[in-house]
C-alpha positions in Angstrom: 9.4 5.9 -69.2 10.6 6.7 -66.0 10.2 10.3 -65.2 14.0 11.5 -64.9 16.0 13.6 -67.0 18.5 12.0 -69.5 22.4 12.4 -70.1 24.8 10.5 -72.4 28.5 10.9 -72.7 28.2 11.0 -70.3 25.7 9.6 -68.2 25.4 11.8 -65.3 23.0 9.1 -63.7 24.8 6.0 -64.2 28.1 6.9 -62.8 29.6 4.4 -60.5 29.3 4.9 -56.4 30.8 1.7 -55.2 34.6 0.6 -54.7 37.9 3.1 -55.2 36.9 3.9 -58.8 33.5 4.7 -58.0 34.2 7.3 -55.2 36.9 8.9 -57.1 35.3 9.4 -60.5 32.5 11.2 -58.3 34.7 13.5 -56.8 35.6 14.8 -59.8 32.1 16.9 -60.4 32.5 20.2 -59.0 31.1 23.2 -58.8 32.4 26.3 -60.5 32.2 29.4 -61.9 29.9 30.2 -65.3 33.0 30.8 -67.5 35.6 28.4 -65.8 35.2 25.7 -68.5 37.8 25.0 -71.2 36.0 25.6 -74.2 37.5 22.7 -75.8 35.4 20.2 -73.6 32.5 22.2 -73.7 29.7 21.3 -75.7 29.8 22.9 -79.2 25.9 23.9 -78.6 27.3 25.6 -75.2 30.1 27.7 -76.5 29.6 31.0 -76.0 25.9 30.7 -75.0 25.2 34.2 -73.3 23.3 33.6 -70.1 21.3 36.9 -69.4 21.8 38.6 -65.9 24.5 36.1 -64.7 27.8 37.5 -63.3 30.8 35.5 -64.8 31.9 35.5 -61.1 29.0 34.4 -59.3 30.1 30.8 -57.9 28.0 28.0 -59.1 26.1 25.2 -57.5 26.3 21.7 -58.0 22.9 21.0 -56.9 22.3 16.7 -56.4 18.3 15.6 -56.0 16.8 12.3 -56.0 13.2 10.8 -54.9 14.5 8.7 -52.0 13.5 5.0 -52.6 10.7 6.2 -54.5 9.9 2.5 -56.4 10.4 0.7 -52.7 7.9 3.3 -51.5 5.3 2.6 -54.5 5.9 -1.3 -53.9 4.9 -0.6 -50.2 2.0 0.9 -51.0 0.2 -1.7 -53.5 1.8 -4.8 -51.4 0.6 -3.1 -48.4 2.7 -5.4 -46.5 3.0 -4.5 -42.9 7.2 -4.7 -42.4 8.0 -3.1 -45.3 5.4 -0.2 -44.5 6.4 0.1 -40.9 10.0 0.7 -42.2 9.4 3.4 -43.8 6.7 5.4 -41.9 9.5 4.7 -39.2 12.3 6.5 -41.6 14.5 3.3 -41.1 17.0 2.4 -44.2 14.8 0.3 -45.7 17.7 -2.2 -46.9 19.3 -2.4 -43.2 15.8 -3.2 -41.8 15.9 -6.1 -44.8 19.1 -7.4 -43.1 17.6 -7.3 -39.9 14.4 -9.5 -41.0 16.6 -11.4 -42.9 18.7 -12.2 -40.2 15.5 -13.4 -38.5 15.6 -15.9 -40.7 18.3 -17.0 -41.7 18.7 -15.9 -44.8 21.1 -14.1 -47.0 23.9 -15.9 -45.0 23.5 -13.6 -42.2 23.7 -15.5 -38.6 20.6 -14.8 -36.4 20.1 -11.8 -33.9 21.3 -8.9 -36.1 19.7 -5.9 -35.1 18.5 -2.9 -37.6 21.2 -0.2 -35.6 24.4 -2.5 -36.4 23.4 -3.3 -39.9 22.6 0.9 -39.9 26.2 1.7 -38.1 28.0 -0.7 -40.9 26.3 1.1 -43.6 27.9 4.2 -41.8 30.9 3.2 -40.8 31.4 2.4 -44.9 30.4 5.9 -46.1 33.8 7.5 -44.0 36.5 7.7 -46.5 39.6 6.0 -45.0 37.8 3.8 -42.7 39.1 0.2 -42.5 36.1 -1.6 -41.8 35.8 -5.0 -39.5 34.9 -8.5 -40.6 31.7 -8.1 -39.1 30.5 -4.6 -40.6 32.0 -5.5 -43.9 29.8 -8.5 -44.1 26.7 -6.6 -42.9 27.8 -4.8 -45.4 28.0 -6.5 -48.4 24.4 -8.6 -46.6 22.9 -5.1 -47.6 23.9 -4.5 -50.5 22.7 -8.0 -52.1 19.1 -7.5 -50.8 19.0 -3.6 -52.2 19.7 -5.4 -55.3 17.5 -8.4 -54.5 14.7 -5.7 -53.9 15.5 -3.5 -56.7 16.1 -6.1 -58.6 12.8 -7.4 -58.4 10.9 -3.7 -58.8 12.8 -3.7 -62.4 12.0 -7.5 -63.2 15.3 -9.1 -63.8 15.6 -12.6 -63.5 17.8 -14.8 -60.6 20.6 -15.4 -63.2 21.0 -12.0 -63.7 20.6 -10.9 -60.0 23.3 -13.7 -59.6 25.6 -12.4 -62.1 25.9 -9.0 -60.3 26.1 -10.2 -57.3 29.1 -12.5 -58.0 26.9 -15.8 -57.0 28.4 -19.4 -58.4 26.1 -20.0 -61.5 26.0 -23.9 -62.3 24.1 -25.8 -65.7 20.6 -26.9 -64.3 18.6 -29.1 -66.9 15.4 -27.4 -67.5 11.8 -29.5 -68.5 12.8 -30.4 -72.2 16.4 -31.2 -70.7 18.5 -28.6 -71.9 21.1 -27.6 -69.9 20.8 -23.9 -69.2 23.0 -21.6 -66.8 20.9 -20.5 -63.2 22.0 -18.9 -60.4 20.2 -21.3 -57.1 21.7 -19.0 -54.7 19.9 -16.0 -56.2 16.9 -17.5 -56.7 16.8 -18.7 -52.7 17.6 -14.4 -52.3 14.6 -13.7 -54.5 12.4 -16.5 -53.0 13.2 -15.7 -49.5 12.7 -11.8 -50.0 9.2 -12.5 -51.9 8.1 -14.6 -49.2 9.5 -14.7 -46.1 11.4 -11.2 -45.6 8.0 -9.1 -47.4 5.5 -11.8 -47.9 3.0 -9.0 -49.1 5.3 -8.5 -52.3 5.0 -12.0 -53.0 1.5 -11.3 -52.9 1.2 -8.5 -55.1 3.9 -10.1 -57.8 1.7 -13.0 -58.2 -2.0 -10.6 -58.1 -0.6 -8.6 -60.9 0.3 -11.3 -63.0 -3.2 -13.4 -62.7 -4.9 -10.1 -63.3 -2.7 -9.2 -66.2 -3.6 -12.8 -67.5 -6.7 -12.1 -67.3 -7.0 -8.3 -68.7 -3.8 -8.5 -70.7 -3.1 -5.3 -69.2 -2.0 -3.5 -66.4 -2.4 -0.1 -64.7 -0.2 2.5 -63.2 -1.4 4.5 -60.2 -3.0 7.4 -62.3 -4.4 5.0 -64.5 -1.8 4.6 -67.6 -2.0 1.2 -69.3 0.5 -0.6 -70.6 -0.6 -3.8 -72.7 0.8 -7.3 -71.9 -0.8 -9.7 -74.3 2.5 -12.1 -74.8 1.5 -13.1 -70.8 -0.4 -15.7 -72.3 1.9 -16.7 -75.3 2.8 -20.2 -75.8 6.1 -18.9 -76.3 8.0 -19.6 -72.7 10.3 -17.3 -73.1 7.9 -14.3 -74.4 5.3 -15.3 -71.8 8.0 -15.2 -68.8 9.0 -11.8 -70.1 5.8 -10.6 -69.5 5.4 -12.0 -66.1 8.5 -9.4 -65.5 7.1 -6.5 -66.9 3.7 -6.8 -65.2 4.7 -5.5 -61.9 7.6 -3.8 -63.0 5.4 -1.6 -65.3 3.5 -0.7 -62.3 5.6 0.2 -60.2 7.9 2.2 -62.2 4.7 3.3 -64.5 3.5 4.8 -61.3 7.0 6.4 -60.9 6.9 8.0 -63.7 3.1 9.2 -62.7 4.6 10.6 -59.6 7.4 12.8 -60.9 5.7 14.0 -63.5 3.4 15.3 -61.6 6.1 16.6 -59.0 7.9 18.2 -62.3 5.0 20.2 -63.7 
């Protein structure tokens, strides 16, 4: 559970932001007027719904809300580690301060001495329809976008072969302990490694915390308290055991989520 509203055909929260499709499939939901809708794509349940005290004329509202980073604030809070916290107490862009640190270190491809006000101008720069951006934004770009899925990516508990997959990174047969051949993504997992440790070491932290203490209790708890069991963390099964690793800090994190707009909703 995590708190939001629902849609299907379609699904008003999954529809694409990025690249030409994206931006033009979005521009298509507009406001109106109550009454302006072919009846023929309206809902059948919707047809002719009287809607007391509500002039046919009276322009509508397209109205779009969201909790702003609201898992990346929640991982803050039970890493409590210091960058991450200072970023947002700071109201920086969370993911352009990541390309700064990252940049600190190397990582994520990005060349050293990138500062958190280019990485925030590229980010920009990219939202003005029309604009051709340079070589250099477009790869402080695209740096961003790879650790706000590296982050996210590790809030909802997906693997490095999956993180590489949407990322585009080369995925190569790596023989595993009973020397099977299986697909993995090395360049992902340096992302995930780097992020855990390096970039926000106090996530690290707090990954590997929840997962001892969910070994130990078989169960872990949002922030109002919620459990949600985990007893295959300590199945022989590898695969079954690893899944639980994922969901042990994943189910806190957007357990607590859930907590919070719930609360916000009532």
């Amino acid at each position: 559970m995590t708190g939001r509203l629902s849609s299907n055909d379609p699904n008003l929260q999954n529809i694409p932001a990025k690249g030409k499709w994206g931006k033009l499939i979005r521009r298509l939901f507009v406001a109106g007027r109550w009454g302006d809708c072919d009846p023929s794509i309206c809902l059948p349940h919707l047809r002719d719904v009287a809607v007391p005290d509500l002039d046919p004329d009276f322009p509508m509202r397209l109205i779009v809300a969201d909790y702003k980073q609201l898992e990346m604030c929640i991982l803050a809070h039970f890493s409590e580690d210091e960058a991450m916290i200072g970023a947002i107490r700071a109201k920086q862009d969370l993911h352009c301060k990541t390309v700064e640190l990252a940049s600190l270190l190397g990582a994520a491809g990005l060349p050293k001495g990138i500062t958190y006000d280019q990485a925030k101008a590229a980010k920009g720069a990219a939202d003005v329809e029309g604009y051709k951006l340079t070589p250099f934004e477009e790869m402080l770009v695209d740096a961003r976008s790879a650790l706000k899925s590296t982050g996210f990516g590790i809030v909802y508990g997906i693997g490095a072969l999956k993180l590489g997959m949407q990322l585009g990174l080369p995925i190569v047969k790596k023989k595993g302990k009973n020397g099977v051949l299986r697909d993995a993504c090395p360049e992902a997992q340096d992302l995930i490694d780097r992020y855990l440790w390096e970039i926000f070491p106090g996530v690290g932290r707090f990954i590997e915390e929840t997962r001892e203490r969910c070994r130990e209790d078989l169960v872990v708890y949002t922030v109002l308290g919620h459990p949600r069991r985990l007893p295959d963390i300590i199945s022989n099964d590898r695969m079954k055991s690893s899944q639980a690793e994922r969901q042990a800090p994943n189910s806190r994190i957007q357990g607590s989520a859930a907590d919070i707009c719930n609360e916000a909703m009532d």
